[in-house]
Biopython code that builds the backbone (N, CA, C, O; Angstrom):
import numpy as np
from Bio.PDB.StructureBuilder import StructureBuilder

atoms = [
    (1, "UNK", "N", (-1.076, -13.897, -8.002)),
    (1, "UNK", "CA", (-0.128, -14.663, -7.211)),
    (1, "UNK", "C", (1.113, -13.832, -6.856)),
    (1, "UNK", "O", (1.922, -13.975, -5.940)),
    (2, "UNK", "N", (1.030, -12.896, -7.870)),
    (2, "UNK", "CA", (1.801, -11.796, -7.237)),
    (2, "UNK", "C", (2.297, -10.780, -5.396)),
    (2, "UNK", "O", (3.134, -10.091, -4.813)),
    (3, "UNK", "N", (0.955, -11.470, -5.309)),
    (3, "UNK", "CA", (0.692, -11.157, -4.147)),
    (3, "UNK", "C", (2.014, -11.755, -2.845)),
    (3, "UNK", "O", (2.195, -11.519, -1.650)),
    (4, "UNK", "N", (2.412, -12.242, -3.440)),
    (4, "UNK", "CA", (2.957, -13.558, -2.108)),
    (4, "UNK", "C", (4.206, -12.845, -2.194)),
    (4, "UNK", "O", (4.834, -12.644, -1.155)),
    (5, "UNK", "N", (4.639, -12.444, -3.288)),
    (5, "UNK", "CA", (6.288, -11.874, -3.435)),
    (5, "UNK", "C", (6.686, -10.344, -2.674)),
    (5, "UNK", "O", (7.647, -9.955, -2.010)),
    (6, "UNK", "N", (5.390, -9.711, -3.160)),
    (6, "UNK", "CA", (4.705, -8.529, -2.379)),
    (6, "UNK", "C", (4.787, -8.539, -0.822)),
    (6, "UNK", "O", (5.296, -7.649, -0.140)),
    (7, "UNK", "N", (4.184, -9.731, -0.347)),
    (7, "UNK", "CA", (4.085, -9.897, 0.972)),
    (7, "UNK", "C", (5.335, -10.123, 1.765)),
    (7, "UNK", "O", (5.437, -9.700, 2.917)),
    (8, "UNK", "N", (6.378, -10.852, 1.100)),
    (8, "UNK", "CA", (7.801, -11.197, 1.599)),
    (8, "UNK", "C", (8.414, -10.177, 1.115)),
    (8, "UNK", "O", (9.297, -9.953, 1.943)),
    (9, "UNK", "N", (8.493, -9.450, 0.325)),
    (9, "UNK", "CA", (9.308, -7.875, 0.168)),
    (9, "UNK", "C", (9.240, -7.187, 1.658)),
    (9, "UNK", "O", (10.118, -6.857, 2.456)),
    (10, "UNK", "N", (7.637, -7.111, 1.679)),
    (10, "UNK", "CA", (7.265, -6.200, 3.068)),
    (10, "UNK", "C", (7.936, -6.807, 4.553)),
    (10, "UNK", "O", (8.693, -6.260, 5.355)),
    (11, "UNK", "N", (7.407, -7.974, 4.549)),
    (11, "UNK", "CA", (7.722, -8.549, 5.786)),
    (11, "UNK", "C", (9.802, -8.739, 5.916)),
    (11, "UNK", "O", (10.418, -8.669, 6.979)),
    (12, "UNK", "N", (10.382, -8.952, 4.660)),
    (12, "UNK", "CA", (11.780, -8.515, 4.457)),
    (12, "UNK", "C", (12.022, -6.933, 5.182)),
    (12, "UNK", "O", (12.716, -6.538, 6.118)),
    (13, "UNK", "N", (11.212, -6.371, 4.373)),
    (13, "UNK", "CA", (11.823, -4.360, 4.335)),
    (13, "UNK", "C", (11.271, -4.542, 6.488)),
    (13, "UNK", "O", (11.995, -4.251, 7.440)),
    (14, "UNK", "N", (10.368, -4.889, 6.520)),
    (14, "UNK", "CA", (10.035, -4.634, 8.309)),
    (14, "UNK", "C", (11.038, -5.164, 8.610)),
    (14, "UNK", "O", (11.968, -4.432, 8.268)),
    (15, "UNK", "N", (11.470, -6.269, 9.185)),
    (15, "UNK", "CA", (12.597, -6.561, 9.608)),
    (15, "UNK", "C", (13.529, -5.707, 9.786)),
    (15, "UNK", "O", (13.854, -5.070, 10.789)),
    (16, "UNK", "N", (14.298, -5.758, 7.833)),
    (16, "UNK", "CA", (15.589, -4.770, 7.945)),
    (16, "UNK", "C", (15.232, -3.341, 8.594)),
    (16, "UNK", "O", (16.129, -2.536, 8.845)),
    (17, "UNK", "N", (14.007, -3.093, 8.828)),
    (17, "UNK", "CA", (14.012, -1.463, 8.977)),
    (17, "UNK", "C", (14.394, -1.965, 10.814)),
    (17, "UNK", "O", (15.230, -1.275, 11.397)),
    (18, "UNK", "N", (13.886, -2.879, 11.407)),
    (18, "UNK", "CA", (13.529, -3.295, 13.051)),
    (18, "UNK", "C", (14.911, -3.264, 13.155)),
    (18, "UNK", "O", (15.288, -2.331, 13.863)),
    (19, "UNK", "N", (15.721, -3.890, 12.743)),
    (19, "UNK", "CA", (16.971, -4.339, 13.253)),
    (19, "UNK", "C", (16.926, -5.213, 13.976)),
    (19, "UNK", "O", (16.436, -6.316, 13.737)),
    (20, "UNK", "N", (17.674, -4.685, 15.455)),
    (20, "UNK", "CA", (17.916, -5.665, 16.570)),
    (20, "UNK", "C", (16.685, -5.920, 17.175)),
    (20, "UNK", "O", (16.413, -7.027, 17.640)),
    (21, "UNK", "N", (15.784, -4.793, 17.205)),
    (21, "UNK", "CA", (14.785, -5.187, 17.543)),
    (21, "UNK", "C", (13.954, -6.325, 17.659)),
    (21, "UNK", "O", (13.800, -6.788, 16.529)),
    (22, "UNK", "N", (13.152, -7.200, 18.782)),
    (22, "UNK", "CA", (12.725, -8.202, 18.346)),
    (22, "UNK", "C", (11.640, -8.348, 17.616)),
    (22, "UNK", "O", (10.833, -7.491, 17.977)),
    (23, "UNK", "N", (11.161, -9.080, 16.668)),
    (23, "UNK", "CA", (9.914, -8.964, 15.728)),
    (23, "UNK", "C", (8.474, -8.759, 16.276)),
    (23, "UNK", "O", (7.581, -7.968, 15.970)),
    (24, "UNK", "N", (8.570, -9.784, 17.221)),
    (24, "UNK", "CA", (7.058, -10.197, 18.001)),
    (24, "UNK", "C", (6.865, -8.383, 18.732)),
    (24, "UNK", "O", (5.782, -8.020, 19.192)),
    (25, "UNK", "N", (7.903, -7.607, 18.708)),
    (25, "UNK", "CA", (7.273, -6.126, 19.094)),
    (25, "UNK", "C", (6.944, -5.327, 18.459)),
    (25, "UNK", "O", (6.674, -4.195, 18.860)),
    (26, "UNK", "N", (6.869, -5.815, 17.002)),
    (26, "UNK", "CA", (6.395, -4.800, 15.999)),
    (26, "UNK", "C", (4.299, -5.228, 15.970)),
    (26, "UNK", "O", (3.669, -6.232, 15.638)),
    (27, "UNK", "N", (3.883, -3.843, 16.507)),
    (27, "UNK", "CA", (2.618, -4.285, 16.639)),
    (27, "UNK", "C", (1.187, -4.034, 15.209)),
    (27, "UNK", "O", (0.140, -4.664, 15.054)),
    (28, "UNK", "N", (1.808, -2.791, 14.348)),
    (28, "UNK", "CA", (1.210, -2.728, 12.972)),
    (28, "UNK", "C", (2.214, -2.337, 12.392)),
    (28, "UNK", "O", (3.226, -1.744, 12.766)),
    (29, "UNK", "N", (1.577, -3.021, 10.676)),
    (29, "UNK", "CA", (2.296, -2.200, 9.788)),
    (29, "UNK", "C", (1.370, -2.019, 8.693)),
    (29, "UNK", "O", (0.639, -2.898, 8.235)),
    (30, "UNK", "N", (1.486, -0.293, 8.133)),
    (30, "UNK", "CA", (0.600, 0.041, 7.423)),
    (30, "UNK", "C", (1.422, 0.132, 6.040)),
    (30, "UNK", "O", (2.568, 0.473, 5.746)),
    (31, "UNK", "N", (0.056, -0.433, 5.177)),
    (31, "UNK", "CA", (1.095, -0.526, 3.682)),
    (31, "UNK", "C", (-0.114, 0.573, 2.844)),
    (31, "UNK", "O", (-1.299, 0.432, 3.143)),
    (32, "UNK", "N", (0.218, 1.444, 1.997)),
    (32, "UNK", "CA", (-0.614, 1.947, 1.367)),
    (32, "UNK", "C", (-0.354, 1.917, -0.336)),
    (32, "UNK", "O", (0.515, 2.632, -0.835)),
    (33, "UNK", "N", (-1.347, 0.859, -1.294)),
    (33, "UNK", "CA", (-1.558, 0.473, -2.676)),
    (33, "UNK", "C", (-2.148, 1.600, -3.389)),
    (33, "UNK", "O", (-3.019, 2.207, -2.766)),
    (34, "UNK", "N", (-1.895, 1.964, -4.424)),
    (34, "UNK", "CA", (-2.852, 2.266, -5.136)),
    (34, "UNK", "C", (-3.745, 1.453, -6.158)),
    (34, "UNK", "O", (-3.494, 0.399, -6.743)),
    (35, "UNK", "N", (-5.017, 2.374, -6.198)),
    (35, "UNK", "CA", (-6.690, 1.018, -7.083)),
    (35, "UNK", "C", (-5.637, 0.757, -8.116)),
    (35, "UNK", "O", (-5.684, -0.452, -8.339)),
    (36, "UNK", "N", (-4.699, 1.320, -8.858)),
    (36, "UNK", "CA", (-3.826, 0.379, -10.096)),
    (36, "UNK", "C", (-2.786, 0.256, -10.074)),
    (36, "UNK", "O", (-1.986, 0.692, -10.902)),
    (37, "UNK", "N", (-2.488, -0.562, -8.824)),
    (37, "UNK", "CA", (-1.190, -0.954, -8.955)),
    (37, "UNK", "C", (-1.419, -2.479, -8.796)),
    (37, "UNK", "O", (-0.723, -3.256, -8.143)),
    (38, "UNK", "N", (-2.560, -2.762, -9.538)),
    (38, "UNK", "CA", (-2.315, -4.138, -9.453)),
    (38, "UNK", "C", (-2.155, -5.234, -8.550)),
    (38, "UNK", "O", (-1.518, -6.263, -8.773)),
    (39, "UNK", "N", (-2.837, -4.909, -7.426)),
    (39, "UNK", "CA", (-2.767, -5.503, -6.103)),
    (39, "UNK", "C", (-3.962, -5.713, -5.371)),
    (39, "UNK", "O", (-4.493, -4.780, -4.769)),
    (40, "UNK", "N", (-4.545, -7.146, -5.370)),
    (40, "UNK", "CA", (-5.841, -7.583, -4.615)),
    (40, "UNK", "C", (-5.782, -7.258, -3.243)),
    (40, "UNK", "O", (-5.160, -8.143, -2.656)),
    (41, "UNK", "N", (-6.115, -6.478, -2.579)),
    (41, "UNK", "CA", (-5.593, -6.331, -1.360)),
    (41, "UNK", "C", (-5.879, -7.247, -0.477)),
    (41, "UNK", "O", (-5.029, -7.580, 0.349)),
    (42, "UNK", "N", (-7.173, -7.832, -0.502)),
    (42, "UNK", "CA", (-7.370, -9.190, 0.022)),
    (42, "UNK", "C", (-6.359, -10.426, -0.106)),
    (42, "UNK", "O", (-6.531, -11.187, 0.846)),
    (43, "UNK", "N", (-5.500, -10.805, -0.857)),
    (43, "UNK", "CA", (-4.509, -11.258, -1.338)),
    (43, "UNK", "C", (-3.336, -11.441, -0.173)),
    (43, "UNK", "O", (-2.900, -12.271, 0.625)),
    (44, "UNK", "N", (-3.081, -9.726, -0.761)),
    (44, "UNK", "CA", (-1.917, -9.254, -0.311)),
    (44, "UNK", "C", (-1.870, -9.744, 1.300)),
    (44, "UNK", "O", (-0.924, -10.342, 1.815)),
    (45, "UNK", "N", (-2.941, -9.404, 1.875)),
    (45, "UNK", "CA", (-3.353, -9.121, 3.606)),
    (45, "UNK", "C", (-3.125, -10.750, 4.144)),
    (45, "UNK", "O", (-2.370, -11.146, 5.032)),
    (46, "UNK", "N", (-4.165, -11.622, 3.176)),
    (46, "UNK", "CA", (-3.575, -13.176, 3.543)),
    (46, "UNK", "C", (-2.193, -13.925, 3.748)),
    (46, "UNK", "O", (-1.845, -14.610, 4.710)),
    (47, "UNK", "N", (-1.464, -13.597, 2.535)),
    (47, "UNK", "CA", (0.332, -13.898, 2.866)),
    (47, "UNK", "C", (1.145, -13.380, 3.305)),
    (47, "UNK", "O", (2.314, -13.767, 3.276)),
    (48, "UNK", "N", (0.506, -11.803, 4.117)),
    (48, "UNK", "CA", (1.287, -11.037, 5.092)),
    (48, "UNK", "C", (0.851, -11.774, 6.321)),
    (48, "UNK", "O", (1.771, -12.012, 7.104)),
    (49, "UNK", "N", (-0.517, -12.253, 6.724)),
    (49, "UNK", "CA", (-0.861, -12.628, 7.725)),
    (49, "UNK", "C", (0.089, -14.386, 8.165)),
    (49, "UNK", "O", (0.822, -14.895, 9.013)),
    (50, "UNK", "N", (-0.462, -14.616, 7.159)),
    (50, "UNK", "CA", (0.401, -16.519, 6.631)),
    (50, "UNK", "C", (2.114, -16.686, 6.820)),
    (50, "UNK", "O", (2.677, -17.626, 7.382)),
    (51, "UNK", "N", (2.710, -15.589, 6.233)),
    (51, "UNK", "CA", (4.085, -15.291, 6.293)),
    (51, "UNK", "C", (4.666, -14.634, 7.010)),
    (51, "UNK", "O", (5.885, -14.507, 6.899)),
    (52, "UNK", "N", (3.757, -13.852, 8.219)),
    (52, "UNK", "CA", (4.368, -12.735, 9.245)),
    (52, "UNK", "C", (4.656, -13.856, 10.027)),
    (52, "UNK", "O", (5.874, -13.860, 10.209)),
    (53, "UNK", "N", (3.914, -15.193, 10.799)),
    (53, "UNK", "CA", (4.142, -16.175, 11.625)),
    (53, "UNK", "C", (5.474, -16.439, 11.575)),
    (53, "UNK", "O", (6.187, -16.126, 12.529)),
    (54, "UNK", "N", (5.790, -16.816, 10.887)),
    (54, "UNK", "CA", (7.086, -17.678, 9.634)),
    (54, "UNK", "C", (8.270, -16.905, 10.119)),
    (54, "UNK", "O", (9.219, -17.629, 10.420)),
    (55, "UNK", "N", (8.547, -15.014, 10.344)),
    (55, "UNK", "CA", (9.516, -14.516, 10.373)),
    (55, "UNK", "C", (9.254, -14.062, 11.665)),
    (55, "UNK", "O", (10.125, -13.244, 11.961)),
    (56, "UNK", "N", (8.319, -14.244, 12.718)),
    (56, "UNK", "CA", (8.649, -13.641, 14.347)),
    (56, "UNK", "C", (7.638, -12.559, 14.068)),
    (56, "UNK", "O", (7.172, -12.257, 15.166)),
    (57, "UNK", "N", (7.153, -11.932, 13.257)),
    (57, "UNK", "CA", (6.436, -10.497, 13.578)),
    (57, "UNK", "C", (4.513, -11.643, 14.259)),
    (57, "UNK", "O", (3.654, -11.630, 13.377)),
    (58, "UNK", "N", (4.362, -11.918, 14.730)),
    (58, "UNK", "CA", (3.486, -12.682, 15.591)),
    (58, "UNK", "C", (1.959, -11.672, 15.584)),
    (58, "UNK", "O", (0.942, -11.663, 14.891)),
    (59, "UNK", "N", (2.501, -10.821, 16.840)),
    (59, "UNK", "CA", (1.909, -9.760, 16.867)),
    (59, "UNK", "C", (1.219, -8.580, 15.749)),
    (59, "UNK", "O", (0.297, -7.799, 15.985)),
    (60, "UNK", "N", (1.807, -8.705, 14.784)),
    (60, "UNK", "CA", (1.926, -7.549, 14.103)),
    (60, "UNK", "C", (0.499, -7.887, 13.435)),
    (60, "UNK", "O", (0.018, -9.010, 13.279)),
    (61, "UNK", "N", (-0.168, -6.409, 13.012)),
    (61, "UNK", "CA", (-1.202, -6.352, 12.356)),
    (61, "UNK", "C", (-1.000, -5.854, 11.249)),
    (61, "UNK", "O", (0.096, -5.298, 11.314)),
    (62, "UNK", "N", (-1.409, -5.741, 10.317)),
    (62, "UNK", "CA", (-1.128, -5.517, 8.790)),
    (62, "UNK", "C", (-2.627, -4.413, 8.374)),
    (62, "UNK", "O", (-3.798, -4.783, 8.457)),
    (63, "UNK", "N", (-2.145, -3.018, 7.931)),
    (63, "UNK", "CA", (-3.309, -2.455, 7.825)),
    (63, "UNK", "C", (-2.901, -2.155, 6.065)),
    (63, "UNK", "O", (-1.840, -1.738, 5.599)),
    (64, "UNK", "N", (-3.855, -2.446, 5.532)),
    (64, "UNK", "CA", (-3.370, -2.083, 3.949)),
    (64, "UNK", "C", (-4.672, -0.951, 3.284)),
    (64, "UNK", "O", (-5.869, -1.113, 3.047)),
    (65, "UNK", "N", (-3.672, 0.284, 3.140)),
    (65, "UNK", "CA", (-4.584, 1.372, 2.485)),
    (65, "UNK", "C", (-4.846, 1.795, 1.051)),
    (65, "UNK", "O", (-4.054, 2.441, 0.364)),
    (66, "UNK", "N", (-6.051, 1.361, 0.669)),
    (66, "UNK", "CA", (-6.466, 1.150, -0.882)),
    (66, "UNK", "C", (-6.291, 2.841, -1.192)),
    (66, "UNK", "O", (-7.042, 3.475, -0.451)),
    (67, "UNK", "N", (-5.431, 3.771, -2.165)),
    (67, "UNK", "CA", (-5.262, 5.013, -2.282)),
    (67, "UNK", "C", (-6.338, 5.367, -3.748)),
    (67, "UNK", "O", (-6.382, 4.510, -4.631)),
    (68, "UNK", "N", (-6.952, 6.333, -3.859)),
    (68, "UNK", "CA", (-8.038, 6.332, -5.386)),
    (68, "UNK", "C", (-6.571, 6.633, -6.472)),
    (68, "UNK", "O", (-5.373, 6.706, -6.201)),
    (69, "UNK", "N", (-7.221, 6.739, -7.590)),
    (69, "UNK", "CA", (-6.558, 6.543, -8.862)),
    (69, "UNK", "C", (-7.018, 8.268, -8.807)),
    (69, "UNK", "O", (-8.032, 8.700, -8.259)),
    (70, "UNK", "N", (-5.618, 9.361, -9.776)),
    (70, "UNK", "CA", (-5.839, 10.700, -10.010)),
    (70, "UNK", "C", (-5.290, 10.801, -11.478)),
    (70, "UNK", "O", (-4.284, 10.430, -12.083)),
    (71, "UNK", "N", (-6.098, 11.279, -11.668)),
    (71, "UNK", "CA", (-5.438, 12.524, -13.038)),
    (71, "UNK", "C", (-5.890, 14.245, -12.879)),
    (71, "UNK", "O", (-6.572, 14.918, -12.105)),
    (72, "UNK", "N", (-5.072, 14.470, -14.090)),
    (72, "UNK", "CA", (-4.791, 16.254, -13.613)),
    (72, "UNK", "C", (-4.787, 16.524, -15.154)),
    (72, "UNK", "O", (-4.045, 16.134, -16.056)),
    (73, "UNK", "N", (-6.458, 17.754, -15.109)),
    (73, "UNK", "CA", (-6.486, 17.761, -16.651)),
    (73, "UNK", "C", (-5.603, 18.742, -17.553)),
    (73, "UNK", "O", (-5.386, 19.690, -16.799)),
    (74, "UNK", "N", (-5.374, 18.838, -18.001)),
    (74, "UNK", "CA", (-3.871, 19.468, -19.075)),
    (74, "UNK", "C", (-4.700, 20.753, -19.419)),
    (74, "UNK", "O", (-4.030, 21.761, -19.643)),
    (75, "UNK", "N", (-6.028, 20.857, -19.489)),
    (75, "UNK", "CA", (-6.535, 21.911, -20.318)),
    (75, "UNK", "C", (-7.169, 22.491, -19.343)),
    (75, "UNK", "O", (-7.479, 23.585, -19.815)),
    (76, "UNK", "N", (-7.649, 22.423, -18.016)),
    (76, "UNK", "CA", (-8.706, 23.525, -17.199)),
    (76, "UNK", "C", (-7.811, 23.732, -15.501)),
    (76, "UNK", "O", (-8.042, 24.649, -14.713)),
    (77, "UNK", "N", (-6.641, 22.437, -15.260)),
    (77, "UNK", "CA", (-5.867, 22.134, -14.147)),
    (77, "UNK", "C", (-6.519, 21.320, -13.074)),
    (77, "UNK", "O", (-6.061, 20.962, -11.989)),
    (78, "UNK", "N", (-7.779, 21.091, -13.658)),
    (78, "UNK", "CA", (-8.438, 20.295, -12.389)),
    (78, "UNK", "C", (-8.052, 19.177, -12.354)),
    (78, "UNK", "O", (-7.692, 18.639, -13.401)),
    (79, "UNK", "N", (-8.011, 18.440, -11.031)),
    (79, "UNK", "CA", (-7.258, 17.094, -10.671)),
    (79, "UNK", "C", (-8.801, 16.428, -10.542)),
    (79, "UNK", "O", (-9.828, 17.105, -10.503)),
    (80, "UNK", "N", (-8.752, 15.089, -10.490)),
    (80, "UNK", "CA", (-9.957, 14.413, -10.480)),
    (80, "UNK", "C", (-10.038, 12.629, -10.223)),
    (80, "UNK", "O", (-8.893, 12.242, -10.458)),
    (81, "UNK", "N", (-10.596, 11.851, -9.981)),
    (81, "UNK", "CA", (-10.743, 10.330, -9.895)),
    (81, "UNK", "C", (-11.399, 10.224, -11.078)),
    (81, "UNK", "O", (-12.497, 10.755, -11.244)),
    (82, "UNK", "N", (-10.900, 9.656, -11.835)),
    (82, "UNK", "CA", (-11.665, 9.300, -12.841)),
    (82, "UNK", "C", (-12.983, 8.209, -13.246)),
    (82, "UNK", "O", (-12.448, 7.102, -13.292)),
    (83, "UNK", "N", (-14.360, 8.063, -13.534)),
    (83, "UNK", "CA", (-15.197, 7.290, -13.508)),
    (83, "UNK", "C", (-15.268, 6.009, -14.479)),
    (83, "UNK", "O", (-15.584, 6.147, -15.661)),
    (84, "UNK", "N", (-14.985, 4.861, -13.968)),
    (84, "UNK", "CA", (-15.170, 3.669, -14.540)),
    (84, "UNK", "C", (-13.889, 3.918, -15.005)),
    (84, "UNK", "O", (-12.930, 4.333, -14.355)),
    (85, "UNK", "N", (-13.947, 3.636, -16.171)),
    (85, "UNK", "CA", (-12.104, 3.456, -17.333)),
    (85, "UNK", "C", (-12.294, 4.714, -18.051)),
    (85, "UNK", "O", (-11.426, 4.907, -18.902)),
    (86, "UNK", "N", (-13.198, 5.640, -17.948)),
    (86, "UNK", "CA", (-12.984, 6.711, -18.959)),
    (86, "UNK", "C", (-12.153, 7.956, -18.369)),
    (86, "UNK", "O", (-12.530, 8.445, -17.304)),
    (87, "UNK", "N", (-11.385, 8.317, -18.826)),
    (87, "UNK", "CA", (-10.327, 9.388, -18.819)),
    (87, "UNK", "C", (-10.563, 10.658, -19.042)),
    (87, "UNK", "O", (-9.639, 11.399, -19.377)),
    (88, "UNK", "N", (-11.704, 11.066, -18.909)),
    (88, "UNK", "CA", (-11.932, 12.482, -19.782)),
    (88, "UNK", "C", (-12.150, 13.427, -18.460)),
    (88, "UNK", "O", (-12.778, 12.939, -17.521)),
    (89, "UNK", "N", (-11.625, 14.833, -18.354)),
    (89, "UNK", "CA", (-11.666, 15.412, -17.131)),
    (89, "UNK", "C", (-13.517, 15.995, -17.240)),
    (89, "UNK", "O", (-14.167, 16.539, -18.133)),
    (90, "UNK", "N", (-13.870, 15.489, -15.708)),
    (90, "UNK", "CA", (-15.237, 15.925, -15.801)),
    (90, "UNK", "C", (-15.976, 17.485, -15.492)),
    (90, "UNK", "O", (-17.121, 17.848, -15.224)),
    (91, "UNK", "N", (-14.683, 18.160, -15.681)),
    (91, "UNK", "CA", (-15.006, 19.848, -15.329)),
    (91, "UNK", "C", (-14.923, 20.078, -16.761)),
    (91, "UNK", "O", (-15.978, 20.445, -17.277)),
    (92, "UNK", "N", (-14.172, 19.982, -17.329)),
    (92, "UNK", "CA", (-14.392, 20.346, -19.022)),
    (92, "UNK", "C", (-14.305, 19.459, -20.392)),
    (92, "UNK", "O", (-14.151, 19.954, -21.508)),
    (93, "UNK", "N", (-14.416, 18.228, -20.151)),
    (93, "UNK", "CA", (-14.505, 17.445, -21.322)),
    (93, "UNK", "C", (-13.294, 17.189, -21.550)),
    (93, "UNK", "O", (-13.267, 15.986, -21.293)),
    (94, "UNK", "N", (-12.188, 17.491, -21.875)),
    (94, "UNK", "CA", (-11.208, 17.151, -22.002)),
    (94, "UNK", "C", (-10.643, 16.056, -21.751)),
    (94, "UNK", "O", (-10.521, 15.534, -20.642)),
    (95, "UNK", "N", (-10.039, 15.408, -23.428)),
    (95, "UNK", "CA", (-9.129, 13.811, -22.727)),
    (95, "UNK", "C", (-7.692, 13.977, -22.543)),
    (95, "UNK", "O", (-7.017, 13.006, -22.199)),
    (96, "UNK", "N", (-7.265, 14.899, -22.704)),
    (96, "UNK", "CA", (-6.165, 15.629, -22.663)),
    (96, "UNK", "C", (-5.798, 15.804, -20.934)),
    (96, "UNK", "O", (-5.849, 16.841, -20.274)),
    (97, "UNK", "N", (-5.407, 14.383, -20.465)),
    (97, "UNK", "CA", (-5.101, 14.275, -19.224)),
    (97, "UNK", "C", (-3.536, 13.651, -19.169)),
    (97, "UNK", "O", (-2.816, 13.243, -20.080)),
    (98, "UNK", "N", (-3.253, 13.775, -17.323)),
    (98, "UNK", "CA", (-1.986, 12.951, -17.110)),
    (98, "UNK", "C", (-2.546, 12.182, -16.135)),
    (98, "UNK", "O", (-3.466, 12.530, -15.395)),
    (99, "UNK", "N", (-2.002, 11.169, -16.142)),
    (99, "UNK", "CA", (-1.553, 10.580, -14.677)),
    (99, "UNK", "C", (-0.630, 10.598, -13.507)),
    (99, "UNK", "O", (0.544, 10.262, -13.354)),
    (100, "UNK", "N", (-1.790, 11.233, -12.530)),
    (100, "UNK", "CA", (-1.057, 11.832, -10.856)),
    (100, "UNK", "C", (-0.536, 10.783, -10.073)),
    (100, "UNK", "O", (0.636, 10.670, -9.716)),
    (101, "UNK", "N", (-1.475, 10.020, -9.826)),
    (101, "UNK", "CA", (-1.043, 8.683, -8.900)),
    (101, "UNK", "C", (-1.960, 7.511, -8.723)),
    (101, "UNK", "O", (-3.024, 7.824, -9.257)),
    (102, "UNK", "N", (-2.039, 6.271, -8.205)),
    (102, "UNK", "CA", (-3.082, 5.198, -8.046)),
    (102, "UNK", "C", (-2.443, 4.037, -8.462)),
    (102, "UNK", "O", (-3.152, 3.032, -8.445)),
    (103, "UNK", "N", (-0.722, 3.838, -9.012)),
    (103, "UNK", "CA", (-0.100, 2.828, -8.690)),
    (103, "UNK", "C", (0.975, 2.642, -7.889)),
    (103, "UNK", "O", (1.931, 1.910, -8.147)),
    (104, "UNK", "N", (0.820, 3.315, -6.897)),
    (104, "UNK", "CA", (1.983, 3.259, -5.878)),
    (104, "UNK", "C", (2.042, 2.224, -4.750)),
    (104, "UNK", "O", (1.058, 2.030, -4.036)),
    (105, "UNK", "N", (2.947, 1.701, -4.622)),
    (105, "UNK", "CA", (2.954, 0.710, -3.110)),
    (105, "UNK", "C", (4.073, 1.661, -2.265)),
    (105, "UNK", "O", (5.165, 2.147, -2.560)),
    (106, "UNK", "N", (3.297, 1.665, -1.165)),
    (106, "UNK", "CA", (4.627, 2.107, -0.115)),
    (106, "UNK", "C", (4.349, 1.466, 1.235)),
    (106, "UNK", "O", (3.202, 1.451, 1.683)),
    (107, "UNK", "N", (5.507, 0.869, 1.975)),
    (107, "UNK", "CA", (5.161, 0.623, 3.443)),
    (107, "UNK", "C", (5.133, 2.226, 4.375)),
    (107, "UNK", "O", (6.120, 2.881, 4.710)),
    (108, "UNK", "N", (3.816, 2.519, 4.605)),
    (108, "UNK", "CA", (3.747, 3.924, 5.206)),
    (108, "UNK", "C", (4.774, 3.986, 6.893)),
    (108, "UNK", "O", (5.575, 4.853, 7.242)),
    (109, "UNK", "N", (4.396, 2.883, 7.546)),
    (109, "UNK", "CA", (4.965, 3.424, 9.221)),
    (109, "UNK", "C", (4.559, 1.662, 9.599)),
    (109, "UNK", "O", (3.777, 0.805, 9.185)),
    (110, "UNK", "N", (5.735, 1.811, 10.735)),
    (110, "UNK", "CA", (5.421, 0.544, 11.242)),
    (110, "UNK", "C", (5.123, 1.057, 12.935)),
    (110, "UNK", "O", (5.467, 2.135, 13.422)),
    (111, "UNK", "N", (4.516, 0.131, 13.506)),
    (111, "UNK", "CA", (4.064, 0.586, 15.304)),
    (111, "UNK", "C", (5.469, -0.268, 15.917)),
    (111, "UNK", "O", (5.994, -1.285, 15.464)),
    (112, "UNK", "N", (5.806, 0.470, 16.987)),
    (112, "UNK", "CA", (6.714, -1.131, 17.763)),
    (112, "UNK", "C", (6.516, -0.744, 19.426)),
    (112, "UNK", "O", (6.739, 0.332, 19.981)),
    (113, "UNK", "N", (6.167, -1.637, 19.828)),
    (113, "UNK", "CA", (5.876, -1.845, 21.219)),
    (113, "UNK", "C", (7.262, -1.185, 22.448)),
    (113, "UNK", "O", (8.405, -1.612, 22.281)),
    (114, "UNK", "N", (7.066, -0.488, 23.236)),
    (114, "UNK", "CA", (8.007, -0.327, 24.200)),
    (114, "UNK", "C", (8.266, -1.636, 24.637)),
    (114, "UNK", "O", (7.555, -2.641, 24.619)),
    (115, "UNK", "N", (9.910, -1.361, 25.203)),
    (115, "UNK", "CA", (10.259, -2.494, 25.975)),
    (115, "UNK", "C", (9.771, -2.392, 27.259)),
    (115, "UNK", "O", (9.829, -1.316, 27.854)),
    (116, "UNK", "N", (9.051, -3.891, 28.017)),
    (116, "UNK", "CA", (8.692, -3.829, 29.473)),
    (116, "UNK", "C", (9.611, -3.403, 30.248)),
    (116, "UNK", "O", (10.680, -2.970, 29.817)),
    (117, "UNK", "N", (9.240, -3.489, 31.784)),
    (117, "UNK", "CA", (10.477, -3.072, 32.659)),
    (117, "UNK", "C", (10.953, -3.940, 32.998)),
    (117, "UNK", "O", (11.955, -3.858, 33.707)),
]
sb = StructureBuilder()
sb.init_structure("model")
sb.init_model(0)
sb.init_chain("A")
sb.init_seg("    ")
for serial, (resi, resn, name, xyz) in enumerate(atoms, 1):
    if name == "N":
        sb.init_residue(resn, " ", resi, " ")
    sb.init_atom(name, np.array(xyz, "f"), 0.0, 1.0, " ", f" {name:<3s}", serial, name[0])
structure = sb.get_structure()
């Protein structure tokens, strides 16, 4: 349910980024999650769609980019996606890992329509 607070952050941050701009000309906005950050993206995409009406962005399409989960093994340097929940780097056995990235949210770029003549 997290999802919904998520969705009004975004559709908030578009706005403030638009300014004067009018909403109904913002034509996408791309959000990119990572697999653990805890975010259904199906979710997410519904109360951006449900709640974009609500604030003027009409138009706007909502593209949301699922990013893989990384680690970077401590003992050989290889970076890797890790399989299922196990952590162990698959070039040398090693559990002796970090975590690179795969919970990040960021709004990547928004589109906005030229003004007609």
């Amino acid at each position: 349910m997290h999802e919904y607070s998520i969705a009004k952050y975004v559709l908030d941050s578009t706005l403030s980024s638009i300014g004067e701009t009018p909403p109904e000309r913002v034509s996408k906005v791309v959000i990119s999650i990572g697999k653990m950050a805890g975010v259904v993206p199906e979710s997410l995409d519904m109360y951006l769609k449900l709640l974009a009406q609500e604030v003027g962005l009409t138009r706007a399409v909502f593209e949301i980019v699922v990013n893989p989960v990384e680690f970077k093994c401590n003992q050989c340097g290889q970076t890797f996606e890790p399989n299922k929940e196990l952590f162990w780097c698959p070039h040398c056995g090693s559990s002796n890992v970090t975590f690179v990235r795969g919970n990040e949210m960021a709004i990547d770029y928004l589109e906005i329509e030229e003004e007609g003549p």
